[in-house]
DRENKE-132742 format. One line per 2 residues: for each residue x, y, z of C-alpha. Coordinates in nm, 4 decimals. Layout:
DRENKE-132742
X,Y,Z  ... .
***
This chain:
DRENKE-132742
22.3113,14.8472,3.7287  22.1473,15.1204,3.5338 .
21.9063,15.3729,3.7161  21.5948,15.6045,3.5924 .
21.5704,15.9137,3.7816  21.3049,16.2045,3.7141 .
21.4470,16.5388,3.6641  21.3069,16.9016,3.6901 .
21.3806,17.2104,3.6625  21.2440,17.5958,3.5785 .
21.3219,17.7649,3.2201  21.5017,18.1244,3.2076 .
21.1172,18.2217,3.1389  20.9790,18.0236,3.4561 .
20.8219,17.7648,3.2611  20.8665,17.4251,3.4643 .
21.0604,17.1357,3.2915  21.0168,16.7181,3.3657 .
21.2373,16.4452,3.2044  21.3951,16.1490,3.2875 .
21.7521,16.0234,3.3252  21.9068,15.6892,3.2605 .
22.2508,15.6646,3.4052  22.4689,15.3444,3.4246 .
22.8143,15.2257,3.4510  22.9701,14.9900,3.1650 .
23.2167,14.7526,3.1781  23.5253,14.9486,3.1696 .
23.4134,15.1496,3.5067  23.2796,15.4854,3.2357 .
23.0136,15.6400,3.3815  22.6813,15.6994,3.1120 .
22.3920,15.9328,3.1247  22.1421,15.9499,2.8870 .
21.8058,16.2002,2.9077  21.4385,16.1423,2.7958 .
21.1437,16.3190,2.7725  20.9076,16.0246,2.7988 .
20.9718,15.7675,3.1593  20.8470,15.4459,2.9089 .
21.1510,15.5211,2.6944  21.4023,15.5598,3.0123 .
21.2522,15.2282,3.1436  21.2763,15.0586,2.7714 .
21.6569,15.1874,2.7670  21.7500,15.0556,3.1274 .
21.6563,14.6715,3.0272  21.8169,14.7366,2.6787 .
22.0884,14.7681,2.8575  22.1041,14.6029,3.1388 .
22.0908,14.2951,2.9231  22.3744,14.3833,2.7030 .
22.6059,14.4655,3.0102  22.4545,14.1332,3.2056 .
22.6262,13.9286,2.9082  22.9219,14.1311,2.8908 .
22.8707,14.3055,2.5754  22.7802,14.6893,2.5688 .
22.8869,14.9357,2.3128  22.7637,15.3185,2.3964 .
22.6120,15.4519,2.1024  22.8647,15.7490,2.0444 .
23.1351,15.4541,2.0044  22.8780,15.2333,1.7708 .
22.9749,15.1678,1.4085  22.7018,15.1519,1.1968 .
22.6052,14.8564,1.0051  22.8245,15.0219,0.6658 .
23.0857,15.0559,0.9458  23.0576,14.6507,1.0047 .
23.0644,14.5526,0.6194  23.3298,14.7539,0.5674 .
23.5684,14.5730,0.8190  23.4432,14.2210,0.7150 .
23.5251,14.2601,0.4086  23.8791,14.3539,0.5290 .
23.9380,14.0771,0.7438  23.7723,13.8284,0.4244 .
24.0051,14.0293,0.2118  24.3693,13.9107,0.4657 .
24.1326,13.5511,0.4396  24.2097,13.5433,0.0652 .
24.5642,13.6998,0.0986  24.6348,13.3985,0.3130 .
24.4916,13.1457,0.0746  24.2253,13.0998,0.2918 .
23.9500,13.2381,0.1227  23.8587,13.2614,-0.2400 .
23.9542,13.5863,-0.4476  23.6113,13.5222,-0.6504 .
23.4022,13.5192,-0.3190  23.5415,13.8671,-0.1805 .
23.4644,14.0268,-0.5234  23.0684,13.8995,-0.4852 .
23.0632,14.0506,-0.1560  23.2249,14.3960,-0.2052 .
22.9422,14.4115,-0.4712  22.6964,14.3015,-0.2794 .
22.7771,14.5194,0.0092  22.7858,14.8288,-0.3004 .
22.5052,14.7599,-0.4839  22.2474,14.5476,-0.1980 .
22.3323,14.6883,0.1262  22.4643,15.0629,0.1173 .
22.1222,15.1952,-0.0759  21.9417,15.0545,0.2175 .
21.7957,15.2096,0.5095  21.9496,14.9632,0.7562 .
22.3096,15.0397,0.6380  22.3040,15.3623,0.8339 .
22.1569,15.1978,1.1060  22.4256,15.2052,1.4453 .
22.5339,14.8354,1.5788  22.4046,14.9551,1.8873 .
22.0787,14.9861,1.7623  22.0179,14.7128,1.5594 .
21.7076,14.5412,1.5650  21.5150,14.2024,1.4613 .
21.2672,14.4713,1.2718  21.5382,14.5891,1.1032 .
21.6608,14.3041,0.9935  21.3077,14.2062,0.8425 .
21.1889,14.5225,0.6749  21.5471,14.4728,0.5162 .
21.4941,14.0984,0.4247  21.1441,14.2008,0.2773 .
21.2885,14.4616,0.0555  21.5421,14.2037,-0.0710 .
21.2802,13.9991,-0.1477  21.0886,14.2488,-0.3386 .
21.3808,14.4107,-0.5372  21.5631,14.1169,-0.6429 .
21.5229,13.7362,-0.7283  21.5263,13.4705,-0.4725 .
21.8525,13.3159,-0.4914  22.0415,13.6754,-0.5302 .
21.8174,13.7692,-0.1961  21.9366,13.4873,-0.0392 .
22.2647,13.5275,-0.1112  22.2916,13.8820,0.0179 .
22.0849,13.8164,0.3314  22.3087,13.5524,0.3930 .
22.6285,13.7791,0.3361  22.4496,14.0330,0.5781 .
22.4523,13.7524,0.8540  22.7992,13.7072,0.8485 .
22.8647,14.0888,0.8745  22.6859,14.1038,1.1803 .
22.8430,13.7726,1.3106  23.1170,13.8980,1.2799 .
23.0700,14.2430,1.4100  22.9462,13.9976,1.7578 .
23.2513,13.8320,1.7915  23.4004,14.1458,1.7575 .
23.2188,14.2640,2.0638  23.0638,14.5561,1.8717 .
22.6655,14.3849,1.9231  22.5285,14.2121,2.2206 .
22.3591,13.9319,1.9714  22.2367,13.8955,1.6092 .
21.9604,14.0005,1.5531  21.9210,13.9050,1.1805 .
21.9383,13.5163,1.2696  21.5970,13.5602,1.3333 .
21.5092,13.6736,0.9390  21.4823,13.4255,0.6795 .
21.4497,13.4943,0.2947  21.0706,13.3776,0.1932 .
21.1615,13.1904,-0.1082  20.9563,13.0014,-0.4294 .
21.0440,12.6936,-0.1990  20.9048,12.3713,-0.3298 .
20.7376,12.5425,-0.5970  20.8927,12.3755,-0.8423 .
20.7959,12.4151,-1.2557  20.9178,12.2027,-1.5316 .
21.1108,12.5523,-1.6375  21.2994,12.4847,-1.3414 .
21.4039,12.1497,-1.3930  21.7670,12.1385,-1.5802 .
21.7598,12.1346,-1.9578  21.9374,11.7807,-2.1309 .
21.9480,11.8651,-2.4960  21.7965,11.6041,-2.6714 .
22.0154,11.2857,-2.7457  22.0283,11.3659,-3.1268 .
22.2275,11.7159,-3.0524  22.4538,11.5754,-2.8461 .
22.5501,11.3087,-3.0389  22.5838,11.5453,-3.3521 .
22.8575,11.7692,-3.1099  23.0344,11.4315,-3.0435 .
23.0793,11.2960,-3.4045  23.1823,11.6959,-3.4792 .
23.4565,11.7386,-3.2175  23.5738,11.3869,-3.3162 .
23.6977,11.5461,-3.6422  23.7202,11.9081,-3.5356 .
24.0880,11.9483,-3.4745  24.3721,11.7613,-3.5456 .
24.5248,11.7162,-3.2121  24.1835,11.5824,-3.0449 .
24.1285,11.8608,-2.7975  23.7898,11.9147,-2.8829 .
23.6984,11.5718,-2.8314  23.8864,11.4960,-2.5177 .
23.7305,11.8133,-2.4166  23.4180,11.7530,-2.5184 .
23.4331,11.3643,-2.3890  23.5376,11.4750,-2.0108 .
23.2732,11.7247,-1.9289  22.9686,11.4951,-2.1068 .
23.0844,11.1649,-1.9397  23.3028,11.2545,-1.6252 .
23.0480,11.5858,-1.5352  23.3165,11.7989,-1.4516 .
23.2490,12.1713,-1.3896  23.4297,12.4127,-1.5591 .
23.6558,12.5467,-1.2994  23.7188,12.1760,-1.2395 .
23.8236,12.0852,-1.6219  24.0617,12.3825,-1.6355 .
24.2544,12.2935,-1.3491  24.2781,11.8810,-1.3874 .
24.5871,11.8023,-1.3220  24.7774,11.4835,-1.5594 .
24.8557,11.3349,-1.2380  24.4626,11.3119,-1.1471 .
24.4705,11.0964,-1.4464  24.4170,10.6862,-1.3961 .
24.3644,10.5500,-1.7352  24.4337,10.2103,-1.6925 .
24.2086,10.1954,-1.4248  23.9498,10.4370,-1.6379 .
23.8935,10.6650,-1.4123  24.0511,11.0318,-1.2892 .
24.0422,11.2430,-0.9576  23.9495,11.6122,-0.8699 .
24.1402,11.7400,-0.6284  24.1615,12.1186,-0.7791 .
24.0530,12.3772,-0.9732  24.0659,12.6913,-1.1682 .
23.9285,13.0233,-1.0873  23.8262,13.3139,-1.2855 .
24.1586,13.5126,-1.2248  24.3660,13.1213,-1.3475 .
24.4816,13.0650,-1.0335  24.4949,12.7158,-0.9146 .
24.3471,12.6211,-0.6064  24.1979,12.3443,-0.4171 .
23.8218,12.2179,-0.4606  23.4985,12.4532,-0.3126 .
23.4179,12.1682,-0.0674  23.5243,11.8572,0.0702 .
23.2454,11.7181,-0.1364  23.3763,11.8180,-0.4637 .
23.6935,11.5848,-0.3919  23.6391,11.2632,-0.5763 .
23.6718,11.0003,-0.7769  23.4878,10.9800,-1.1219 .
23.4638,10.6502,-1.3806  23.5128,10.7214,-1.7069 .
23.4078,10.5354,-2.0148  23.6836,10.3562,-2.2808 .
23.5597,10.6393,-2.5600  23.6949,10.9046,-2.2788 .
23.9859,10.7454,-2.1894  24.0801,10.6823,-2.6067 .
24.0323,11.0745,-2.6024  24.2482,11.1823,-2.3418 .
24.5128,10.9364,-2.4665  24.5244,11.0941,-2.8143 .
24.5547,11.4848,-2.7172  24.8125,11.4140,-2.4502 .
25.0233,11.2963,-2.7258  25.0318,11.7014,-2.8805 .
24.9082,11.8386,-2.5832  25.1270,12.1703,-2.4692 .
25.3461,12.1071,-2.2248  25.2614,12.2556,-1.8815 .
25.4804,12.3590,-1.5797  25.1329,12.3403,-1.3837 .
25.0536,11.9828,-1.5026  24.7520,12.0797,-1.6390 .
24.5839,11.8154,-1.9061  24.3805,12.1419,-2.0829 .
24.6681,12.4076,-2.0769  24.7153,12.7228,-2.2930 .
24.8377,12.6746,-2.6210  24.9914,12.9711,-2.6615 .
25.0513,13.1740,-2.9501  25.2983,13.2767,-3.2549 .
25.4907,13.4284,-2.9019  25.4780,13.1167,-2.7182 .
25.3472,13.1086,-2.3385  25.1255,12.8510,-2.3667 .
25.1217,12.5577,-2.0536  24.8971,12.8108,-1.8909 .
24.5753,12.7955,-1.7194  24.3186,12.8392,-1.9892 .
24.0754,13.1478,-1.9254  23.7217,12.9899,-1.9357 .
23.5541,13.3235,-2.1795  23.8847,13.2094,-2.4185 .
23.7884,12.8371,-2.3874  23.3729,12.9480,-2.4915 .
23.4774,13.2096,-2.7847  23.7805,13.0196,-2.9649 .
23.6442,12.6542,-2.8850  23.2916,12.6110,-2.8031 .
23.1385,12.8904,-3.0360  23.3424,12.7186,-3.3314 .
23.2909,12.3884,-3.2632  22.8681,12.4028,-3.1979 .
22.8521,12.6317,-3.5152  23.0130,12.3766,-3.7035 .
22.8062,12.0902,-3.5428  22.4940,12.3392,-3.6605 .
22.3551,12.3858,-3.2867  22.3764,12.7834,-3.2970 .
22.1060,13.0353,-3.3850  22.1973,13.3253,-3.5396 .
22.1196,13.6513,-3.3919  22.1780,14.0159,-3.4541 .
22.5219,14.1599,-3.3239  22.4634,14.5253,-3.2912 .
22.6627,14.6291,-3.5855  22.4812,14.5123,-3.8873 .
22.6475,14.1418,-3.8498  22.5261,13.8165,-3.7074 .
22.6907,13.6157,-3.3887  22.6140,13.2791,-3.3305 .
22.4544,13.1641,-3.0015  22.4737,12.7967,-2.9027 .
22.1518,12.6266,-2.7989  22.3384,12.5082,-2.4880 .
22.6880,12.6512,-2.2916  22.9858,12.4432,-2.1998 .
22.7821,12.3819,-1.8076  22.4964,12.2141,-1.9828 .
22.6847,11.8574,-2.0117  22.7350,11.8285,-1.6567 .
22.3481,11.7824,-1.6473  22.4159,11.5745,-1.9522 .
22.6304,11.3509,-1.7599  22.4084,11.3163,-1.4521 .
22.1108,11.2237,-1.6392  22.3175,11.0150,-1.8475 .
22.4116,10.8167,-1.4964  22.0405,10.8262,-1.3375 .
21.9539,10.6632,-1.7128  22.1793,10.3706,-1.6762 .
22.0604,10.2810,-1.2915  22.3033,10.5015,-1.0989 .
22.1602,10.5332,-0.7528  22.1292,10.8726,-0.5992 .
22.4238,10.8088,-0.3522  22.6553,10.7446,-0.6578 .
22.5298,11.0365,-0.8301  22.5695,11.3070,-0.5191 .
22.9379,11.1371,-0.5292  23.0832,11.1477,-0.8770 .
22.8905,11.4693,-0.9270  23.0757,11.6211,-0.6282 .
22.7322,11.7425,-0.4885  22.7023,11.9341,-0.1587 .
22.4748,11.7105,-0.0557  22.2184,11.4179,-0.1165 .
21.8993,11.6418,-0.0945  22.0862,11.8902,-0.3644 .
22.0609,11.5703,-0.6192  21.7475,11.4701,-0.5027 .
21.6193,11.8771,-0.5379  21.8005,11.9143,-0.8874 .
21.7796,11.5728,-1.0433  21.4638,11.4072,-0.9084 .
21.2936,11.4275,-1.1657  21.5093,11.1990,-1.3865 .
21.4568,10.8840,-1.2016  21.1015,10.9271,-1.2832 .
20.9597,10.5746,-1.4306  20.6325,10.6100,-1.6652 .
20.5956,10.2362,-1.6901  20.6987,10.1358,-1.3192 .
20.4644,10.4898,-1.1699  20.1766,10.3894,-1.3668 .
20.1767,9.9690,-1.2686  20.2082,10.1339,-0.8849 .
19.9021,10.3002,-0.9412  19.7498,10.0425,-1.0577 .
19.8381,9.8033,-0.7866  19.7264,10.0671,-0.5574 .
19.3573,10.0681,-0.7340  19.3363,9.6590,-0.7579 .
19.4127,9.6602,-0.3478  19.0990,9.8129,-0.2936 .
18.8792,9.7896,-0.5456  18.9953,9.4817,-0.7821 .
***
C-alpha cells in the first residue's frame, strides 16, 4: 500500500523546511518515493495509485512512454498486421498521417501514459473538432482510441481514459446538400448510348453497365474476378477487391460479400468485351491492357481508369465543363466521378420497389441504418405522404 509521511528539516541558512512524501511498493517488489510540497497532492497521488496497483497495472512515471511513444508502437504492430495480410496497406498509410499531421502538433502527444487523463482526452477531442471537419475528427479520435487501447493491453495504462470522449458531430442535422447527388436521368442515359459506341471492344459499356446497374465500388470493379461471373443466371459475386497500390485482396467487411442481380443489357455487355478482353493471369474481367510493350492482364490503377477512360468518354458524351488548367489550356471536369453511379444504382433499386433490406444487401452496406441514413430520402412518396396527411386530418376533423 502506498503511505504519506510529512517531512522536515532545517536549510544550511536555518530556515525550517515541511513537505510530504509518498512512498509505495509496485508490483515487481521496487520500492518508490515521490516528494510534495502540498499534503492534498501526496493524498491525490496515493489513491492514483493505489488504484492502478489494486488492478494490477502501474507504470512509474520515469518508465512512462508518452502518448507519441504509444502511436509510434501501434503503428508498428498495425504495420507486422499488414505484413501478415492482416491488415490493409491503405489503412496504415491514413494512420501514420494522422498520427503526423493530427496528433504530434498537439499538446496531449507529449503527455506521459502515466498521466493521462479523461481532461486530456477532451480538450484534445474539442480541438479536433474545431480544427478539422467532422468526419476527419472522428476518424482521428477514433485512431487515438485504439492507440491507447492498445498501449492498455500492453500494460503501459491502468484504463482508457479517452473512451469517455466522443466527437460532437452535425448529427441528424441533415441538409438536402448532404443527401447524395443522382444526375438527372437524361445525363445518364446520354453516357450510356455514348459508351455503347465508344470503343470497339465494348469496355466502356461493360464498364459503364456494371457500376450503374450492379453498384459496384471502385476497388470492387477493379478486382472482379471472371469466375465471380454467373451470366446465365444474370447475376455476379464480390468476393474481392483492388487497392490503391493493385494488390488484390479480400472485401472491407463481411458485409461487402454478396450477391448482386444484374439486368440482360449488363449481362449483353460483359459478354461482348470478354470476347477481346486481355487476358489475365489474375482473372480479372477489367485487366490492364497493356501497351506497345505488352504487360497488360494487370490490375488496372483506378487514377489510369478516370484519366484514359472516364475523362474521354464523359467529354465525348458532353457532361464536362471546361475549366482553366494553369498553363493557358483548358481540362475538362466531369459533372459527376466514376463513384457517382453507385448512388445511381441504389436509387435506381429504391425506384423500382427494392426494400431497404435488399438494398443494404446488394449494396454491400455496413449496415441497415447506413441505407436508411444515406438513402432515406429516396423512398420518399409525394402522392402516398400527402393522402397520409390527409387521412390523418379527415380522422379528426372530417
Amino acid at each position: 500500500m502506498a503511505k504519506v509521511s510529512k517531512r522536515s528539516w532545517k536549510t544550511p541558512s536555518g530556515d525550517k523546511r515541511t513537505a510530504f512524501v509518498l512512498t509505495y511498493q509496485d508490483g515487481n517488489g521496487q520500492r518508490h518515493r515521490k516528494q510534495f510540497a502540498k499534503k492534498t497532492d501526496a493524498d491525490a497521488e496515493r489513491v492514483r495509485v493505489e488504484g492502478q496497483l489494486s488492478s494490477g497495472i502501474h507504470v512509474p512515471d520515469k518508465n512512462s512512454l508518452d502518448v507519441t511513444g504509444a502511436a509510434l508502437a501501434f503503428l508498428a504492430d498495425f504495420q507486422a498486421l499488414v505484413l501478415a495480410g492482416k491488415r490493409e496497406r491503405s489503412t496504415l498509410d491514413a494512420y501514420e498521417r494522422q498520427v503526423e499531421l493530427h496528433l504530434k502538433k498537439y499538446e496531449i502527444s507529449k503527455i506521459k501514459l502515466s498521466r493521462l487523463s479523461g481532461p486530456d482526452c477532451t480538450r484534445y477531442g474539442r480541438a479536433l473538432e474545431a480544427d478539422l471537419s467532422d468526419a476527419m475528427a472522428t476518424r482521428v479520435y477514433a485512431m487515438f482510441r485504439q492507440i491507447i487501447k492498445f498501449a492498455q493491453g500492453a500494460g503501459w495504462i491502468a484504463a482508457n481514459p479517452s473512451d469517455a470522449v466522443t466527437i460532437r458531430t452535425k448529427g441528424e442535422a441533415r441538409t438536402e446538400e448532404d443527401e447524395v447527388y443522382i444526375p438527372p436521368k437524361e445525363q445518364l442515359r446520354r453516357l450510356y448510348e455514348t459508351a455503347r459506341t465508344f470503343d470497339d471492344d465494348g469496355l466502356a459499356e461493360a464498364m459503364v453497365s456494371v457500376l450503374m446497374f450492379a453498384g459496384l465500388r471502385a476497388s470492387e470493379l477493379r478486382g472482379l474476378s471472371r469466375r465471380n461471373l454467373f451470366l446465365a443466371d444474370s447475376k455476379l459475386k464480390v468476393t474481392q477487391r483492388a487497392d490503391e497500390y493493385n494488390i488484390i485482396g479480400p472485401v472491407k467487411t463481411k458485409n461487402a460479400l454478396r450477391t448482386v442481380p444484374i439486368p440482360p443489357s449488363t449481362t449483353q455487355a460483359l459478354k461482348h468485351w470478354l470476347k477481346s478482353a486481355p487476358t489475365s493471369t489474375l482473372g480479372l474481367v477489367f485487366p490492364t491492357k497493356g501497351g506497345s510493350r505488352g504487360g497488360g492482364g494487370g490490375v488496372w490503377n483506378y487514377h489510369n481508369i478516370y484519366n484514359r477512360l472516364w475523362v474521354p468518354l464523359l467529354t465525348a458524351a458532353e457532361l464536362v465543363e471546361w475549366a482553366d488548367d494553369g498553363n493557358s489550356g483548358k481540362k475538362a471536369r466531369p459533372f459527376f466521378a466514376l463513384h457517382t453511379l453507385r448512388h445511381v444504382a441504389v436509387s435506381l433499386w429504391i425506384e423500382q420497389g427494392a426494400t431497404p433490406k435488399q438494398v443494404t444487401k446488394w449494396a454491400g452496406h455496413a449496415s441497415y441504418q447506413f441505407t436508411q441514413d444515406t438513402y432515406g430520402h429516396l423512398w420518399s412518396d409525394a402522392d402516398s405522404d400527402q393522402a397520409i396527411a390527409r387521412a390523418a386530418q379527415a380522422s379528426i376533423i372530417g
